[in-house]
VEXPABA-603980 format. One record per residue (C-alpha): residue number from 1; residue in one letter; x, y, z. Coordinates in nm, 2 decimals. Layout:
! VEXPABA-603980
{k: NUM | r: A | east: X | north: Y | up: Z}
...
This chain:
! VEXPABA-603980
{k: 1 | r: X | east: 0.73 | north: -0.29 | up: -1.75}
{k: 2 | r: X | east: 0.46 | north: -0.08 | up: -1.60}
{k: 3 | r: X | east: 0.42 | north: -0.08 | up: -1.18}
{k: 4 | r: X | east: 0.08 | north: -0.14 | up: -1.12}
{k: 5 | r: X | east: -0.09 | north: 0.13 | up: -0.90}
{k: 6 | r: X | east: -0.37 | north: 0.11 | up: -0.65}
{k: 7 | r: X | east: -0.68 | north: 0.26 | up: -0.77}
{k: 8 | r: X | east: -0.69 | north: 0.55 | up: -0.46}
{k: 9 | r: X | east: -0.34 | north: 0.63 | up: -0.56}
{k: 10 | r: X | east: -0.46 | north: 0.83 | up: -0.85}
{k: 11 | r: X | east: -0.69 | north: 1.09 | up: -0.57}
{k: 12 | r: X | east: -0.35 | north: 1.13 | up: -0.34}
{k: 13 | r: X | east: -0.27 | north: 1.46 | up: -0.53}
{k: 14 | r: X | east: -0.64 | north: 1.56 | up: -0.42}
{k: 15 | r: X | east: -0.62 | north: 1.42 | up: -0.05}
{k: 16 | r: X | east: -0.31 | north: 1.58 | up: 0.03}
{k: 17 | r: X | east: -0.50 | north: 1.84 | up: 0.20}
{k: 18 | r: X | east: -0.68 | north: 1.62 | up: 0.41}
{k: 19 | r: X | east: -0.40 | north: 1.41 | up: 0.48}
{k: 20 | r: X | east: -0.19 | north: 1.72 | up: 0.61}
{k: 21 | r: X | east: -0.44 | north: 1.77 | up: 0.83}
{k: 22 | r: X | east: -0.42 | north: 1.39 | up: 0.97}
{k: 23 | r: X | east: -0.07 | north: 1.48 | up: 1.02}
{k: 24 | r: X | east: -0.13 | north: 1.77 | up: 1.26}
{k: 25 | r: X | east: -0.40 | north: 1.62 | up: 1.43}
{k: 26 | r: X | east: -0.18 | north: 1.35 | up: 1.52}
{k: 27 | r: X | east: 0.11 | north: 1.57 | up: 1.61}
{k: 28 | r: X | east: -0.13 | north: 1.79 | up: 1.85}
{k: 29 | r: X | east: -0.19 | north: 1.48 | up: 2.01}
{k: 30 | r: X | east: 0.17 | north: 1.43 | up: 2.09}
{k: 31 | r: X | east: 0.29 | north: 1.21 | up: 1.81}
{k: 32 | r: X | east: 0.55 | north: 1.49 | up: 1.63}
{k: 33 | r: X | east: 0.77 | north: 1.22 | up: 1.38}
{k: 34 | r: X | east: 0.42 | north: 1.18 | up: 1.17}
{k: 35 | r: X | east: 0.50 | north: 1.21 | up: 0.80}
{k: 36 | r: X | east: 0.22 | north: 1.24 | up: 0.51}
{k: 37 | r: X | east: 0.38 | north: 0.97 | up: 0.35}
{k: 38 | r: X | east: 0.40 | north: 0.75 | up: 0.65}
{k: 39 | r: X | east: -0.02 | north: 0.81 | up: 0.71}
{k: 40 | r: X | east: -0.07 | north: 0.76 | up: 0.33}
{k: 41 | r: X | east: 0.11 | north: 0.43 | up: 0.38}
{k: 42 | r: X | east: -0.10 | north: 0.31 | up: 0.68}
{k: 43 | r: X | east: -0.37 | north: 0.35 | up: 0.46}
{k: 44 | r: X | east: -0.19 | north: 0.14 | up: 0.20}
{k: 45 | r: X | east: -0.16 | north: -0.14 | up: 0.45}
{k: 46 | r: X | east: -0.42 | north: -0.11 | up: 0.68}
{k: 47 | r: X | east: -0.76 | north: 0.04 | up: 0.52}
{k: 48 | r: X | east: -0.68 | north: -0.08 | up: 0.17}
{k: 49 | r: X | east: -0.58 | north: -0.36 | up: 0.15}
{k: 50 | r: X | east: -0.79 | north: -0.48 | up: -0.15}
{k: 51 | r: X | east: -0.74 | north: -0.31 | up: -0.47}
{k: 52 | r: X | east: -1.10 | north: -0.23 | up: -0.46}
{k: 53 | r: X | east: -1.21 | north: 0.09 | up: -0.65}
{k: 54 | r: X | east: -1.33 | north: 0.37 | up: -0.41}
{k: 55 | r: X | east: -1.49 | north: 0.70 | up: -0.46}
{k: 56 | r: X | east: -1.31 | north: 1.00 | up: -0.35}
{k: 57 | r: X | east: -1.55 | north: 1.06 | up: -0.06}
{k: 58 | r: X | east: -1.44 | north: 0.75 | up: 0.09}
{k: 59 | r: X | east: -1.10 | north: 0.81 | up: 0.02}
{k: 60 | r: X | east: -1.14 | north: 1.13 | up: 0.23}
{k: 61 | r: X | east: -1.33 | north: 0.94 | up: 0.47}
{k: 62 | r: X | east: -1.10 | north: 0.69 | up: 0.54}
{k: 63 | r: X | east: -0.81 | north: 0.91 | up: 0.61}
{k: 64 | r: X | east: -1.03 | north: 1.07 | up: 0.87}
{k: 65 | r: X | east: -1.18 | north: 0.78 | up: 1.00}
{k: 66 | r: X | east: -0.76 | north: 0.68 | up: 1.08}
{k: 67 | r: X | east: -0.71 | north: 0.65 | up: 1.50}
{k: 68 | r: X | east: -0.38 | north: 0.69 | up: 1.66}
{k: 69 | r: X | east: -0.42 | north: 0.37 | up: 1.75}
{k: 70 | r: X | east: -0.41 | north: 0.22 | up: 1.40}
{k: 71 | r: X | east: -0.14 | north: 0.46 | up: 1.32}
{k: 72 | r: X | east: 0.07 | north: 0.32 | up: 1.59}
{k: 73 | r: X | east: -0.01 | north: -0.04 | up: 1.52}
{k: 74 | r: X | east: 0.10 | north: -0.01 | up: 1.20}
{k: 75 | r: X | east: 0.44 | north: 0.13 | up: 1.28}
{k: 76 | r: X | east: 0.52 | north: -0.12 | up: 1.55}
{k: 77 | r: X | east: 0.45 | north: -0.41 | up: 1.33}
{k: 78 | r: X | east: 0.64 | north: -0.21 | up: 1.00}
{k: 79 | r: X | east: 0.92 | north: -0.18 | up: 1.29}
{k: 80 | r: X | east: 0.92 | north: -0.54 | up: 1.34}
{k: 81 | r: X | east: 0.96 | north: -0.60 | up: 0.98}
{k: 82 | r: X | east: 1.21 | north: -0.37 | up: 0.94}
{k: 83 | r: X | east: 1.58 | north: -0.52 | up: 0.88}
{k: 84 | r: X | east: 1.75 | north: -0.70 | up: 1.19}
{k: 85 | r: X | east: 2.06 | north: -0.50 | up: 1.28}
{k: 86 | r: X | east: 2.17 | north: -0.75 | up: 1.54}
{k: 87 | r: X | east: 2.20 | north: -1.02 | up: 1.33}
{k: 88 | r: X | east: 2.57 | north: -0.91 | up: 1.19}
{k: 89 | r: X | east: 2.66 | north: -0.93 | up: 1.53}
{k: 90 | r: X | east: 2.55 | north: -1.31 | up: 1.58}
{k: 91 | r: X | east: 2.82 | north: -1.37 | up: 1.28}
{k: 92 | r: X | east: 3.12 | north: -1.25 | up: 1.46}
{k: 93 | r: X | east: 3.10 | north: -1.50 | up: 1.74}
């Protein structure tokens, strides 16, 4: 059984670039725990959503177009969804 891809996965080999440079824009602003992955992801989630076929140039474009804002929105709420330690501890009692 095949895992079925989003279309803009197949220009991430060609973004990289561009996405590295996301990176360091965001960690000269500050943010230094940025990962390509994690800003390739926010994209995933955020920007394309919809398995919609894109061009390249708005592949490009839409990594640029990405605010720290979103990028920080989309880690608080992956935060949130992220498993609850605390809830062993409600076990014990």
């Amino acid at each position: 059984m095949e895992v079925e891809r989003h279309p803009v996965d197949f220009y991430k080999h060609q973004v990289e670039p561009v996405l590295q440079s996301k990176m360091e824009e965001f960690v000269l602003m500050g943010y230094d725990r940025v990962t390509i992955q994690e800003v390739w992801d926010c994209l995933h989630k955020k920007k394309w959503k919809k398995k919609a076929d894109k061009f390249l140039h708005e592949v490009v474009a839409d990594i640029l177009t990405l605010s720290v804002g979103e990028y920080m929105s989309y880690l608080t709420i992956e935060a949130f969804k992220g498993p609850d330690y605390f809830s062993q501890f409600e076990n014990e009692k």
